[in-house]
Every structure is written in structure tokens, then in C-alpha cells.
C-alpha positions as CSV (number, residue, x, y, z in Angstrom):
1,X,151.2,28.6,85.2
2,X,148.8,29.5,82.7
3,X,146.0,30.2,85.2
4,X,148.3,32.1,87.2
5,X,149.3,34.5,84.1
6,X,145.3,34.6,83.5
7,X,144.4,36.0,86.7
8,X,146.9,38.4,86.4
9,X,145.9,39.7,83.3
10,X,142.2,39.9,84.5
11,X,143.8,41.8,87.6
12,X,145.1,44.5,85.2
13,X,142.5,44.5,83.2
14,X,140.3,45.6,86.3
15,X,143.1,48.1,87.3
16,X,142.9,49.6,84.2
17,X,139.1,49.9,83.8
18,X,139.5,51.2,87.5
19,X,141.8,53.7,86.1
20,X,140.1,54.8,83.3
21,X,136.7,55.1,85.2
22,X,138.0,57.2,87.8
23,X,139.9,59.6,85.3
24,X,136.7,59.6,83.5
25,X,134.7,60.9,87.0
26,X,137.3,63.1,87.7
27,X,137.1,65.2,84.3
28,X,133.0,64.9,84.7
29,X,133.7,65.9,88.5
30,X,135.7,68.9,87.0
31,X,133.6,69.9,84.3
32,X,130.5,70.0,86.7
33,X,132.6,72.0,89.4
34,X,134.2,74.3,86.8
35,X,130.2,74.4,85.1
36,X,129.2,75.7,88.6
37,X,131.7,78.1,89.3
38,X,130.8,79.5,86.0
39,X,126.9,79.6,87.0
40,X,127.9,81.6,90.6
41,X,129.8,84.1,88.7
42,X,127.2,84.5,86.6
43,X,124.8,84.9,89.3
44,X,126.7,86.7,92.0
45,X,127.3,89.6,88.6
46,X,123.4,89.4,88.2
47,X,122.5,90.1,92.1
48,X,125.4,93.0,91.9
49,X,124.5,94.4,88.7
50,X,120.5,94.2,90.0
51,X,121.7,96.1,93.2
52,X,123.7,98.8,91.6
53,X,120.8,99.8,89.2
54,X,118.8,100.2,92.3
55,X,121.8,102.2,94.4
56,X,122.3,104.4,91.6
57,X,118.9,104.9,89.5
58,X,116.7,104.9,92.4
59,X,117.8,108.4,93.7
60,X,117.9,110.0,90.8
61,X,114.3,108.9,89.9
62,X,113.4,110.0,93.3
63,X,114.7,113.1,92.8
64,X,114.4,114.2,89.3
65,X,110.1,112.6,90.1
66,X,109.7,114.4,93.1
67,X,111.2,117.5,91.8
68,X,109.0,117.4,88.4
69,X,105.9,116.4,89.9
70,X,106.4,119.6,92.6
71,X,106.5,121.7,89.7
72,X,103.3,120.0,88.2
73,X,101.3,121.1,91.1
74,X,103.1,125.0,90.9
75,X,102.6,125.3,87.8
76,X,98.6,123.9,87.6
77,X,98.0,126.1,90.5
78,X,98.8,129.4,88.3
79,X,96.9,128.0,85.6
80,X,93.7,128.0,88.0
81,X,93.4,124.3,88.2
82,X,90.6,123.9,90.4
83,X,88.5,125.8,87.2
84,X,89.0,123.0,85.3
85,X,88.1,119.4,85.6
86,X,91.3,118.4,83.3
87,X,93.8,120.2,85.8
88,X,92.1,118.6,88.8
89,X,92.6,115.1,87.7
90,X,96.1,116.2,86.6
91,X,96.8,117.9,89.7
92,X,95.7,114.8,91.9
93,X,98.0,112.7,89.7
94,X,101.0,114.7,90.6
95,X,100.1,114.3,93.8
96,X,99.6,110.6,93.4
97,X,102.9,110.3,91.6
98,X,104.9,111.8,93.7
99,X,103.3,109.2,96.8
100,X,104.5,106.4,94.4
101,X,107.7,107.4,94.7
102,X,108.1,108.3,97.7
103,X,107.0,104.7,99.3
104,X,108.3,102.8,96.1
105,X,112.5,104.2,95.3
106,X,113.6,104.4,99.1
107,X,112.8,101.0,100.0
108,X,114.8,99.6,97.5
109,X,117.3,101.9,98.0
110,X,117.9,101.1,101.4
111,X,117.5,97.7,100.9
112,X,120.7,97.1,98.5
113,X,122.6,100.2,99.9
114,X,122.5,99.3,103.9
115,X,120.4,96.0,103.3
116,X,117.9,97.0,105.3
117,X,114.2,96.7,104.6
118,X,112.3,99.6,105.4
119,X,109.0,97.8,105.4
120,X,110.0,95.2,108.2
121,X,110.6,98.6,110.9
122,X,107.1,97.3,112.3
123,X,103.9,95.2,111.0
124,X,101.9,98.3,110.4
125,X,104.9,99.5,108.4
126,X,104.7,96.3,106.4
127,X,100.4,96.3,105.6
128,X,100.8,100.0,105.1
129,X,103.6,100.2,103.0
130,X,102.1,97.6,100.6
131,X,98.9,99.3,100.4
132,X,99.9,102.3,99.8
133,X,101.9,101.3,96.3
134,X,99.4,99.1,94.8
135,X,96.9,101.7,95.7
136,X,98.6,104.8,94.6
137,X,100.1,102.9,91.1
138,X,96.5,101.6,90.7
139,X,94.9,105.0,91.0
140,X,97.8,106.6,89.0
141,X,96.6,104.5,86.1
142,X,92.9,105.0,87.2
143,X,93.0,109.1,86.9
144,X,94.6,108.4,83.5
145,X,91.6,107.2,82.2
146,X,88.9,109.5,84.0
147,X,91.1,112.4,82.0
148,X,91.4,109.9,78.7
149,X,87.2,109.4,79.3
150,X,86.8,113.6,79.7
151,X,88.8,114.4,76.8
152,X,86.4,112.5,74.9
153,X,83.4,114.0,76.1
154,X,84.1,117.0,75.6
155,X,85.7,116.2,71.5
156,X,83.7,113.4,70.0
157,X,80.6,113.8,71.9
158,X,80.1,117.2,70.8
159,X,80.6,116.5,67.4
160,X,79.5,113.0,66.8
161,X,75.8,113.6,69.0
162,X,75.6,117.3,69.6
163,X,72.2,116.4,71.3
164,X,73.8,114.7,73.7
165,X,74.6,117.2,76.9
166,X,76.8,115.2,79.2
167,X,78.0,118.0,81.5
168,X,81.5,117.5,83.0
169,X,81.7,119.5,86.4
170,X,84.6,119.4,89.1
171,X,81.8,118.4,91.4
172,X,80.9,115.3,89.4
173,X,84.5,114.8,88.4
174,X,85.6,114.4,92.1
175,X,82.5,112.3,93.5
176,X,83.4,109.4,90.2
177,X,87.4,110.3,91.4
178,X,86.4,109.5,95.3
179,X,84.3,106.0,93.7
180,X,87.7,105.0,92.0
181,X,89.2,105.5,95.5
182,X,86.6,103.9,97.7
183,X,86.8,100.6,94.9
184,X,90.8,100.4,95.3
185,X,90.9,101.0,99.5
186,X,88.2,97.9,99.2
187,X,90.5,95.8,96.5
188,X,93.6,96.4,98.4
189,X,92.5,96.4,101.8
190,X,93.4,92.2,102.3
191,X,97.2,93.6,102.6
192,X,96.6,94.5,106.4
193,X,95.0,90.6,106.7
194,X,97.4,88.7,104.8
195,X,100.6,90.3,104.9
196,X,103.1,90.9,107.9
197,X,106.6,90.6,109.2
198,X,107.9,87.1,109.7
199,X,111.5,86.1,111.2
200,X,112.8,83.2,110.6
201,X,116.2,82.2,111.0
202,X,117.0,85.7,112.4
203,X,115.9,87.7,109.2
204,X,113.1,89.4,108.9
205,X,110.8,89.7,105.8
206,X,107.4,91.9,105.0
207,X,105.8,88.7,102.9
208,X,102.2,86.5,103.3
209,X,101.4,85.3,107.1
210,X,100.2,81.8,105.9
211,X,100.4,79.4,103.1
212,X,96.8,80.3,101.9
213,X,97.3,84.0,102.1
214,X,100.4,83.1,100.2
215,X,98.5,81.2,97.7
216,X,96.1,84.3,97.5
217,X,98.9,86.4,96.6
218,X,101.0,84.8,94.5
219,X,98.1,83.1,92.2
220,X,94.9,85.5,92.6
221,X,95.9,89.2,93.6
222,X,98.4,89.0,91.1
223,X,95.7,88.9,87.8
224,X,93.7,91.6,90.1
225,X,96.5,93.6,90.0
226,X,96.7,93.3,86.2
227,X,93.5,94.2,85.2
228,X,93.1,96.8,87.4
229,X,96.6,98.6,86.9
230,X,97.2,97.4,83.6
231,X,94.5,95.7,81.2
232,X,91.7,97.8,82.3
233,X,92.7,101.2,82.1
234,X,94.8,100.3,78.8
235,X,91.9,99.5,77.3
236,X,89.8,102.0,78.1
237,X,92.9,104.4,77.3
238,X,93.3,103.0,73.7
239,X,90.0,103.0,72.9
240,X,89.4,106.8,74.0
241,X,92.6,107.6,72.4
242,X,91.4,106.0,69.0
243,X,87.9,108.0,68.9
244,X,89.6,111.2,69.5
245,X,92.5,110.9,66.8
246,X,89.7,110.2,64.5
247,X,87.8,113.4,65.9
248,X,90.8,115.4,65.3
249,X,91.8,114.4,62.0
250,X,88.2,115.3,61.5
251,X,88.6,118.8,62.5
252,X,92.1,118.8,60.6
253,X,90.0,118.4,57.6
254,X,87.3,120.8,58.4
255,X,90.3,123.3,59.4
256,X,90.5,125.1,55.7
257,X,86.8,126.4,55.6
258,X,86.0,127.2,59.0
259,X,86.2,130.7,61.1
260,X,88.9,132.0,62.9
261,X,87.9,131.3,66.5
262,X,87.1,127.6,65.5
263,X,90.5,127.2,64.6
264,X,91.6,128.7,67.7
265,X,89.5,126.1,69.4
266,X,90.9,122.8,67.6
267,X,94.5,123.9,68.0
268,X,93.3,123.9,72.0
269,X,91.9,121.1,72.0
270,X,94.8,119.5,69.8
271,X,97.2,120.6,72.2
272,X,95.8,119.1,75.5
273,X,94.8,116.5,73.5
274,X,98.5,115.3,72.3
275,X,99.9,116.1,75.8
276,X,97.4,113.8,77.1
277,X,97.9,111.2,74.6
278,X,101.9,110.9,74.9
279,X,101.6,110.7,78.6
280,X,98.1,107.8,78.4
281,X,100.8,106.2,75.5
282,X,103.9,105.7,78.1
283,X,101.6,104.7,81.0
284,X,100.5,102.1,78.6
285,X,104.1,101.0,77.6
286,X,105.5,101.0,80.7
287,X,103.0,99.3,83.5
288,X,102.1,96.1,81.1
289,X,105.5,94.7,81.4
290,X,106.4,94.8,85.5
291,X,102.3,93.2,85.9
292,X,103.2,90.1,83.4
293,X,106.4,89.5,85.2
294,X,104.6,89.4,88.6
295,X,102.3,86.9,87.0
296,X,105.4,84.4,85.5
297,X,107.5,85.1,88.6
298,X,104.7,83.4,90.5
299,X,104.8,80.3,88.7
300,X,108.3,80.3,87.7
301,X,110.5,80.8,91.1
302,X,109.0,77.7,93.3
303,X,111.2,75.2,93.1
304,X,113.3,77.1,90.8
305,X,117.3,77.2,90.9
306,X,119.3,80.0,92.4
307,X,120.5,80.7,88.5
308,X,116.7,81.4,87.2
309,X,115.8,83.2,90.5
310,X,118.6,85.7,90.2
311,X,117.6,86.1,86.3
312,X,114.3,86.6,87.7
313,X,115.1,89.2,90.2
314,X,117.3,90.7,87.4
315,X,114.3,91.3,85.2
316,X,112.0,92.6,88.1
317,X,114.7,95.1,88.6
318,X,114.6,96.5,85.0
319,X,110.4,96.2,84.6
320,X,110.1,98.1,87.7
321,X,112.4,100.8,87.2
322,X,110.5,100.9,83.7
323,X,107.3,101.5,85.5
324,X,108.7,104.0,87.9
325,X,110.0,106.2,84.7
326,X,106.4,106.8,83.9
327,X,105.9,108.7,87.4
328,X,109.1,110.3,86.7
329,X,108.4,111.8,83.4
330,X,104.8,113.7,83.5
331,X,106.1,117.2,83.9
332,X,108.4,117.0,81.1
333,X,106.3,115.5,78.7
334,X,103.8,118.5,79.6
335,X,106.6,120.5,79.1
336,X,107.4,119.1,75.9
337,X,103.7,118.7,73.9
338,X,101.6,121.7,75.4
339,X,102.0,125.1,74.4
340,X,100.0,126.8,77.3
341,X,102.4,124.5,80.3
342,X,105.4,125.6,78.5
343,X,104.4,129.3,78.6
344,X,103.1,128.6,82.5
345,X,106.2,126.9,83.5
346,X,108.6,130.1,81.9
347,X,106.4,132.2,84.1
348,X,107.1,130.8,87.4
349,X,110.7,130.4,86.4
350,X,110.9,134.4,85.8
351,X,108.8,134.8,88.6
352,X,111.5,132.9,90.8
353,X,114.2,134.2,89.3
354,X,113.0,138.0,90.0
355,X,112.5,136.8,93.8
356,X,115.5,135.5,94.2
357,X,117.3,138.4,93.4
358,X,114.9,140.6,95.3
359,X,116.0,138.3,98.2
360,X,119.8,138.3,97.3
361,X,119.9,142.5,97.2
362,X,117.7,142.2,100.5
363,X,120.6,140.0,102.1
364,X,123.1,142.1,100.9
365,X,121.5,145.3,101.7
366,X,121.0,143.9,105.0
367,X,124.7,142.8,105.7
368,X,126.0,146.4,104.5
């Protein structure tokens, strides 16, 4: 009898461990399911937030860019551009500009707004495409500092080694501008070797043809990219940027006792100068960020969960549209810091404004 009531007790002993265990899986089962519902909210808000910042900012950058940098080239045409060296290299970088965003926004665009993926039309669409942004960014940042390097020639070098003559021509300032083009075609050429369209499991995707050209891509091109777009021409920026605040404050100082025309002179000089240095200051600001997150993305989304990519992708989506501000925003911060593009700009606008009239009292002359 007393075995009998033993083994019964050890049976509901086990019953009740059995019990308790499975309750106890069954709240960690919960918790884990309720922890991952939680996560694909979090996520599926992430890849919709990402998408709408590309639907709805992307258009208006294209536009309001586009529209700006069309001006630029207007408005440095009446000011004789081609006379000066300056106005050539800020010419070619509306020109420059406005190719960034014209291959950059519209991709993106159509890619969240009609998911499709303008660069996987054809392989040549998808080498092309890809060379022509790295190239045109790279350059972008590249005829910043040819116009940073001019400015100080012709400021500190003047005053700092008058002996020196260092001549700065538009013939010699487009032979070092086609070198910087030459040097960039030849760094980003590899796109037409390495990258193509791929299909697999019915969708298609612009991305590295093999594992090594992935590999070349994901853990070589992407430091290239950085110093050349980023580190390089920051530098070089800074540096120039430094030599001629100290030239100015310099002239500042020597203001009070010289003639009339000198002054005339430094406030030129000041005012390109400053235009120059807010625009050089933004570029600096702006590509530094987008280049490190290429770099971490690289070592960071192998492997990784679909949390941390969509995080990822989040960030790429905010750095990028960063970067693509600066190519918005060089006509109205010429507009803004220089005198001379202000006056320039109020004279086409009159000028326009007159025509169109002339055309409306044409029209309506016309229908009467």
C-alpha cells in the first residue's frame, strides 16, 4: 500500500513539473513571438518610412537642383564666364551637379514608387549608370578644390611671395580640369568589368558579377571612393580655406590705411571668397557622412539580421539624401553670399519678366 501511494505521488510530482515546464515554454514561446512581432513592426515602419523619404524628397530635390543649377549656368553666362577661370570651374560644376541628379534621384524614385529599378532596363544601363554617379559626385568634389586651389593663388600667393608669378589661365585651368577627368574615367572604369545585371529567383538586381568583384567592391573600391570623394578634396579644401581666412583677416587689418581702389579690391575678393567658402564648407559636411556608411555597411550587413539591415538601409537613406542637398543648394548659396550673383540673377529675372510680357501683348495682339 505504501508503495502504491509512493508511485503515485512521484506520478504527480512529474505531472506537475510537466505542467509547470510547459506553462513556463509557453510564456518564453509567447514573449519571443510577441518580441518578434514587435521587431517586424519595427522594421516593416523603417522600410516604409525609408521609402516615403525617397517618394516624396527625391522629386523635390530633383526639381528644386535641376532648376537652381539651370539658373547657375544663365546666370554665369551673363557674367562672361568663359573670361574667368573661377566661372569656368563653376560653370562645369553646375553642369556636373545637375548630371548627379539626374542619374542619382530618379532611380530611387522609381524604385520605391513603382519598385522598379531603372538600372537593371539592360547591362549597359547598369555599368553606365554606376559610372556615371561615382564619376560625376567624384568630380563634383574634385572642381571644388581646383576653385578652393585658384582662390588661393590668386590671395595668399600674391601677398605672401609677390615674386612668385603663377599665372592662372582658362587654358591651363581646363588641361588640369580634363587630368582630373582622365584620373576618375581610369578609377571608375572597373564598373563596366565588375558589375552587371543578375536574376535570380526571378528578380533582377544591378550588383557585382562574382564573389571577387564583390569582394573588390564591398572591401577596396569603397576606401577609393572615400579618399577620392571625401578625404582628399576635404583636405585640400580645409587647408586652402585656412590660408585664405588668414590672408583676408590680413587685408581686414591693412583695410584702414590703404587707398580706395585696394579696398575695392579686398571687398571682391572677400565676396567670392565667402561664397566659395560656404559652398567648399557644405560639400565638406555633407559627403563625409554617406562615404563612412558605405565603409561600415560593408562589414556590418553580412550575416546581419533583417532588424540591423533595415536600420542600415534607414541610415543610407538619410546620408544620401544629405549628400544630394549639397548638389541642390549651390545657386542659392551664391545667391545668398555674393553681391555681384545677386545683382546678375535680378537682371535675368527683369530681363524675363519684360519678355514675357512682350510675349503676352504679342499673343494678345495677335488673337485681337
Amino acid at each position: 500500500m505504501t508503495a502504491l501511494s509512493s508511485a503515485r505521488n512521484l506520478t504527480n510530482m512529474d505531472s506537475y513539473l510537466e505542467s509547470q515546464l510547459t506553462t513556463t515554454e509557453k510564456i518564453i514561446f509567447s514573449e519571443n513571438v510577441s518580441g518578434s512581432n514587435a521587431d517586424q513592426s519595427y522594421i516593416d515602419s523603417l522600410e516604409s518610412a525609408s521609402a516615403y523619404l525617397w517618394i516624396i524628397i527625391s522629386p523635390i530635390f530633383l526639381f528644386v537642383g535641376v532648376f537652381g543649377n539651370i539658373l547657375n549656368l544663365f546666370v554665369l553666362r551673363r557674367m562672361h564666364f568663359e573670361k574667368n577661370p573661377t566661372l569656368i570651374l563653376l560653370f562645369l560644376l553646375s553642369v556636373t551637379d545637375i548630371a548627379v541628379l539626374l542619374v542619382g534621384l530618379p532611380r530611387y524614385w522609381a524604385r520605391d514608387a513603382f519598385q522598379f529599378d531603372l538600372r537593371t532596363v539592360s547591362q549597359f544601363s547598369c555599368k553606365f549608370s554606376l559610372f556615371l554617379i561615382y564619376i560625376s559626385m567624384q568630380l563634383s568634389s574634385w572642381i571644388l578644390v581646383l576653385v578652393s586651389v585658384i582662390r588661393v593663388i590668386k590671395t595668399v600667393l600674391p601677398l605672401r611671395y609677390p615674386k612668385t608669378k603663377i599665372r592662372v589661365t582658362r587654358k591651363n585651368t581646363l588641361t588640369v580640369f580634363c587630368i582630373v577627368v582622365i584620373a576618375l574615367c581610369i578609377i571608375n572604369f572597373h564598373f563596366f568589368i565588375t558589375n552587371g545585371v543578375i536574376t535570380e529567383d526571378g528578380e533582377a538586381s544591378c550588383t557585382s558579377l562574382t564573389p571577387d568583384f564583390r569582394n573588390f567592391d564591398e572591401y577596396v573600391f569603397v576606401y577609393i571612393d572615400f579618399l577620392m570623394m571625401s578625404v582628399f578634396p576635404a583636405i585640400i579644401i580645409i587647408v586652402c580655406n585656412i590660408f585664405i581666412y588668414l590672408v583676408l583677416k590680413n587685408m581686414k587689418q591693412r583695410r584702414a590705411s590703404t587707398t580706395s581702389t585696394d579696398k575695392v579690391t579686398s571687398d571682391s575678393v572677400s565676396r567670392v571668397t565667402r561664397m566659395l567658402f560656404v559652398t567648399s564648407s557644405y560639400f565638406v559636411i555633407s559627403t563625409a557622412p554617406i562615404s563612412l556608411h558605405f565603409i561600415v555597411d560593408s562589414y556590418v550587413r553580412p550575416g546581419s539580421d533583417d532588424l540591423t539591415q533595415a536600420k542600415l538601409d534607414m541610415s543610407f537613406t538619410v546620408l544620401y539624401l544629405f549628400q544630394f542637398s549639397h548638389f541642390v543648394i549651390n545657386f542659392y548659396c551664391y545667391t545668398v553670399t555674393n553681391k555681384r550673383f545677386r545683382r546678375s540673377v535680378k537682371k535675368l529675372k527683369d530681363e524675363v519678366k519684360n519678355r514675357c510680357v512682350l510675349s503676352f501683348l504679342f499673343v494678345v495682339f495677335f488673337l485681337l
